[in-house]
N, C-alpha and C positions, 0 to 999 in steps of 0.2 A: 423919164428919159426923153419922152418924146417932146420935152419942151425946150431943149436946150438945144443951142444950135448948132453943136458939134454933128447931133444925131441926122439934122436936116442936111448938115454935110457929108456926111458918109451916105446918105441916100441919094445925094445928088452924084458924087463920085463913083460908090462903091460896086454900082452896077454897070456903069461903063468898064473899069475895070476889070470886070467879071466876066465880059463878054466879048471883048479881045484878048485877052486870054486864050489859048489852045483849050480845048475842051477836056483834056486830061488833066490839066492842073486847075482846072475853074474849082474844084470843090475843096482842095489846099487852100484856095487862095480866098473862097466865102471863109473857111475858117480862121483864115490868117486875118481876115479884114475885120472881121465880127468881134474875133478876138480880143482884137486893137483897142476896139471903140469899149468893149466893156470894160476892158485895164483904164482907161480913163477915168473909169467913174469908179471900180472898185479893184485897185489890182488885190490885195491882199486877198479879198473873197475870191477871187475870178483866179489867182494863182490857188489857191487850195483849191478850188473845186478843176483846176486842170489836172491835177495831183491824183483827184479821187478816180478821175472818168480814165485818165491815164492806166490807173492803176485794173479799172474794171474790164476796159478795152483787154489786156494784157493776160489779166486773169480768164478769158475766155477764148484768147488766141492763140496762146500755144499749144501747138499739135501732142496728141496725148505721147506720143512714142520719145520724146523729146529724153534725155535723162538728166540728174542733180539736180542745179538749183532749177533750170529750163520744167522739170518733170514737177518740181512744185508749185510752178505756176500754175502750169496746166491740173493740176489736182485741185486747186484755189478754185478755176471756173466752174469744177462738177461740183462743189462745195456750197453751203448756204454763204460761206463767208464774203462773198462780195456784196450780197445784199443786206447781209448784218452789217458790215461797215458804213453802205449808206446810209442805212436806215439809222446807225447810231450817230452817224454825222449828224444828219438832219436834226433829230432829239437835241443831240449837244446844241446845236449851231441857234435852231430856231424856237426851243423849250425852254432851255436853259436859264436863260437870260430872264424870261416871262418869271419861271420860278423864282430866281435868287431876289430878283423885286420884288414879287410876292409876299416874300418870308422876308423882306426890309432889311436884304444885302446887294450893296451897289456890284452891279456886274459890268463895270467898263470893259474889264478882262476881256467877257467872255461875248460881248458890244463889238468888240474889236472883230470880231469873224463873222459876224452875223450876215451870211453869205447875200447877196444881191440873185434875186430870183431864185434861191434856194427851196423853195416851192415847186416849181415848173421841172427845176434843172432835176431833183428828187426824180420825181415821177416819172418824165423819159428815163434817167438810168436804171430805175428799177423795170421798168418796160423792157428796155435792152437786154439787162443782164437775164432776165427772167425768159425772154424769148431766146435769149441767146444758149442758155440750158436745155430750153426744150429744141433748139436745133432749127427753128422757123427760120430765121433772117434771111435772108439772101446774099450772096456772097459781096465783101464789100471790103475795103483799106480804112486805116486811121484816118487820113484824111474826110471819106464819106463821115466816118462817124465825127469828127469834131465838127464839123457843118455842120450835125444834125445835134447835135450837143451844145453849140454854140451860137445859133444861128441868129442874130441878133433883135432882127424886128418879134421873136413869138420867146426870148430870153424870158423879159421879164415877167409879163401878163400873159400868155400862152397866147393862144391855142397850145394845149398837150398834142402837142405832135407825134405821132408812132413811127419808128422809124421806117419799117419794110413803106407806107407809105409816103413818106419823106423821099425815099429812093424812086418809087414806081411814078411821082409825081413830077419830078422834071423836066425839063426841056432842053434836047441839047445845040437845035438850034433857035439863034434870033427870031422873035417877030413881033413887028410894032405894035399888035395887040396886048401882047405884055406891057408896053409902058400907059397904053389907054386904061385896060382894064385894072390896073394898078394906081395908076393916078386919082380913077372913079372912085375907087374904094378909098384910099388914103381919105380922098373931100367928103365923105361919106364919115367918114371917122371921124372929122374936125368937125363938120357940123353937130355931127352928136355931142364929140366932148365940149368945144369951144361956146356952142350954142343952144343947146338943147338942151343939155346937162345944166348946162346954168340958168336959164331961163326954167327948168323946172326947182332946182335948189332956191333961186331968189323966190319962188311962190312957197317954198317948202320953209325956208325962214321965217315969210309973215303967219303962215300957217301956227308954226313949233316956236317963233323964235330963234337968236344967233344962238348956235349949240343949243338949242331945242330947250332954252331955260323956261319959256315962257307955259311949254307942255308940262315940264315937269315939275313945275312947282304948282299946278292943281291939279293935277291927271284926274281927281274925282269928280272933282267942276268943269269937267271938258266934256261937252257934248259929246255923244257916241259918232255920234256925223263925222262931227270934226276929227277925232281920232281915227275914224276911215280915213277923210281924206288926207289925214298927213302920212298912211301907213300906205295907202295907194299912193302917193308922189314919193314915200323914200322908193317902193320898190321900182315905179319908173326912173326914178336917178340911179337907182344900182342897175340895170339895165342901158340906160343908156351910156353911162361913166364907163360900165366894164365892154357893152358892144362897142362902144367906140375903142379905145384898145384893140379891138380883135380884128376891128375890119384895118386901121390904119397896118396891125401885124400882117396881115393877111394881103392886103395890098401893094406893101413896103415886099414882101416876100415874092410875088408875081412880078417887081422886073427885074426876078433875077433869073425868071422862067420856074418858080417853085409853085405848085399849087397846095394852100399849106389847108388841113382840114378845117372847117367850119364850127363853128361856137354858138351861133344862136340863127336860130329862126323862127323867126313872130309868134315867139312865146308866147304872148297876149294873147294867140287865138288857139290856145290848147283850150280841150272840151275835158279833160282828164288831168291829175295828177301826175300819172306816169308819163301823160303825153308832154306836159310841162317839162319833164326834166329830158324829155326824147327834142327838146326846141330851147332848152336855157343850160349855157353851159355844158354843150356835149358831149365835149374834147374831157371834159372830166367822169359826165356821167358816163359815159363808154367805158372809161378808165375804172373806176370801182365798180362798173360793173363784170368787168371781164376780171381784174386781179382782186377784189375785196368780195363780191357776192355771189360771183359761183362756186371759187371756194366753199364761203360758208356753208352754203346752202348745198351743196354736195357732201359737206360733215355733217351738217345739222340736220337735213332731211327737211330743216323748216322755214318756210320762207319769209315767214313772219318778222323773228327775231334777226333772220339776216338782214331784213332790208334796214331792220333799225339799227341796226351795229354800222352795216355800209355807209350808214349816212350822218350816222356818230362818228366814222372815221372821218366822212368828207367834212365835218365841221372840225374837228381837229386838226385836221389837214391846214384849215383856215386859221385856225389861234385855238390851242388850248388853253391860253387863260386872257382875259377874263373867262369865265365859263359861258358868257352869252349863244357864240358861235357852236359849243358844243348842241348846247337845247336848241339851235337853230336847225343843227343837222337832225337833232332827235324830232325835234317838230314834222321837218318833214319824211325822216323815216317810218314815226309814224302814219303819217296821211296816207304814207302809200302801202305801208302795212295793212290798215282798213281798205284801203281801194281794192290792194289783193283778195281779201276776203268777201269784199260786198262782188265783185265780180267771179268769183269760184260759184259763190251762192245762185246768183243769175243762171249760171254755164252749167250748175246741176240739176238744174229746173228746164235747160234748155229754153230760156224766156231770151225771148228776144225787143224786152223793156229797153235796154239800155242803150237800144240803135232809138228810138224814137224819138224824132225832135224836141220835144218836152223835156226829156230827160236826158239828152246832148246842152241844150239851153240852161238847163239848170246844171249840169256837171259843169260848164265852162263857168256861167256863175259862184257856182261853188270854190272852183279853183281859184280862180281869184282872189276870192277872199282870205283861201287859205294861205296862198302864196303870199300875200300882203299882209298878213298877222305872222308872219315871220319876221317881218321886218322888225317887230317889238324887240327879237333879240340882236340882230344882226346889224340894226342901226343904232341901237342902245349901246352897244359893243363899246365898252371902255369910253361911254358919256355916262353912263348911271350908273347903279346898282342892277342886280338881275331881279330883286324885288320891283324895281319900276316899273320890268319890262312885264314881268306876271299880273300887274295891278293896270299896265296900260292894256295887256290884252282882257283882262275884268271889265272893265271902265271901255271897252269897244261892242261889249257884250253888254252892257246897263248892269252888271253885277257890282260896281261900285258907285 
């Protein structure tokens, strides 16, 4: 989206507009504008999914005392049934399709809906509906909630925005800080995707080759080295490809006086596993960890298996088929499944090994590595087989 230049023009417009506006209707009119611009690119998706949110907003807003058809709405919200319909849209919308190819049935049909940002948009409404049961939110109109539903710079690529902070984060008057400090971050963002990103992909092709042919046609005769180093520059290109995204969201969203939450911070320099996913992708890890792993782990009693289910989820979340993404999320559920346990063991010992530089140096080297041997499925993702990716992670080890 962010390369077309309809996009450039509604960021050049759509915050003037916004800000002469009366401040009672500025948040109609973010949704009215936002709206606009993603009918451009996808109405059919962008009309169902106003269908869904309509419908969820609805299911939770009428007052219980209400009676007839009014009293069954309002029984829909105390009900699972608002979040079985997303949850089943999503399946249909984003699964579907992956399957019927799988099984060597053309799915144009079901191609035709495959919603635009259907990932993101998911996950705040289940946010919503979910907090909207337990009674949390903060008092608010249709209008808040379609800005916060629709809001177009964090639509496609997030940041997962939560609403109560979406609301708490605004600004309701001007100030030219907004347009500096949003400018700074948009050029932050272009340097990353326009120039950084690709300056590391061009070293990452002569590395692998165009579509990585050159790796995979001898991954046994590829030096361990080398298979480091092309599995440390895919994970700097997913790093800088996706923070760029989140800061142009994030920046494009601050002049309109929104302060939207933060996505990464200098991963690179996590010392721990945990601390990686506490600095990559936050807006999501925060997300399964408050709806996917306290859950569990309040059924299970075990923290082990939860972390690796939660993070089976977050790679299905990503593509359930090819199955790369899934053992991507299981890779690192497990990493941090052992983190959990090597750190219990320390804490019953009361050793306080694990503060000492030696073993800070080597945990932050370790992560790395780990983090970067992920890349074997996640950048393999629908260019190989998931056998490549098991024999490129062999062959980074000298086992092949």
């Amino acid at each position: 989206m962010i390369t077309t230049p309809i996009w450039w023009a509604f960021l050049l417009v759509s915050p003037i507009l916004y800000w002469v506006a009366p401040q009672r209707l500025r948040a109609g009119l973010l949704a009215l504008l936002s709206f606009t611009l993603l009918m451009t690119f996808a109405p059919i998706d962008i009309g169902l999914m106003a269908l869904l949110a309509t419908f969820v907003y609805l299911s939770h807003s009428v007052p219980q005392e209400k009676t007839g058809f009014q009293a069954t709405i309002a029984r829909l919200g105390k009900s699972p049934w608002p979040i079985a319909v997303v949850l089943a849209y999503f399946v249909w919308s984003k699964y579907l399709p992956a399957l019927l190819d799988a099984l060597g049935h053309k799915a144009s049909f079901f191609d035709l809906f495959l919603p635009l940002g259907i990932s993101y948009f998911t996950f705040k409404l289940l946010h919503y509906s979910l907090e909207r049961r337990r009674g949390t939110l903060p008092a608010h109109g249709f209008a808040d909630f379609a800005a916060f539903m629709f809001l177009a710079p964090i639509f496609t690529a997030g940041p997962i925005e939560r609403f109560d902070h979406f609301l708490k984060h605004r600004e309701a008057t001007f100030h030219w800080d907004f347009v500096a400090e949003g400018l700074v971050r948009i050029a932050q963002g272009i340097v990353k995707k326009f120039f950084l990103a690709v300056l590391v992909f061009k070293v990452l092709e002569k590395v692998a080759g165009t579509d990585y042919e050159l790796l995979l046609a001898d991954i046994g005769g590829t030096p361990a080295w080398k298979i480091w180093v092309f599995l440390f520059l895919a994970l700097a290109y997913s790093y800088l490809d996706f923070a760029a995204y989140s800061d142009i969201a994030i920046g494009s969203s601050r002049l309109f006086g929104l302060t939207i939450a933060e996505n990464f911070n200098m991963p690179f320099l996590a010392m721990s596993l945990r601390e990686f996913w506490q600095r990559w992708h936050m807006t999501l890890a925060s997300w399964v960890l408050t709806y996917v792993y306290m859950p569990l782990v309040g059924q299970t009693r075990n923290p082990y298996w939860s972390i690796i289910l939660t993070f089976a989820v977050v790679g299905i979340w990503h593509a359930a088929w090819p199955v790369h993404w899934i053992l991507w999320g299981v890779w690192h559920g497990v990493g941090l499944a052992i983190l959990i346990w090597w750190t219990q063991l320390f804490r019953k010992r009361r050793s306080k090994a694990l503060q000492q530089p030696v073993m800070r140096a080597a945990g932050w080297a370790l992560t790395m590595f780990y983090a970067a041997a992920s890349e074997a499925f996640a950048t393999l993702a629908g260019m190989a087989p998931i056998s490549d990716s098991f024999r490129l992670l062999g062959a980074s080890l000298g086992l092949i």
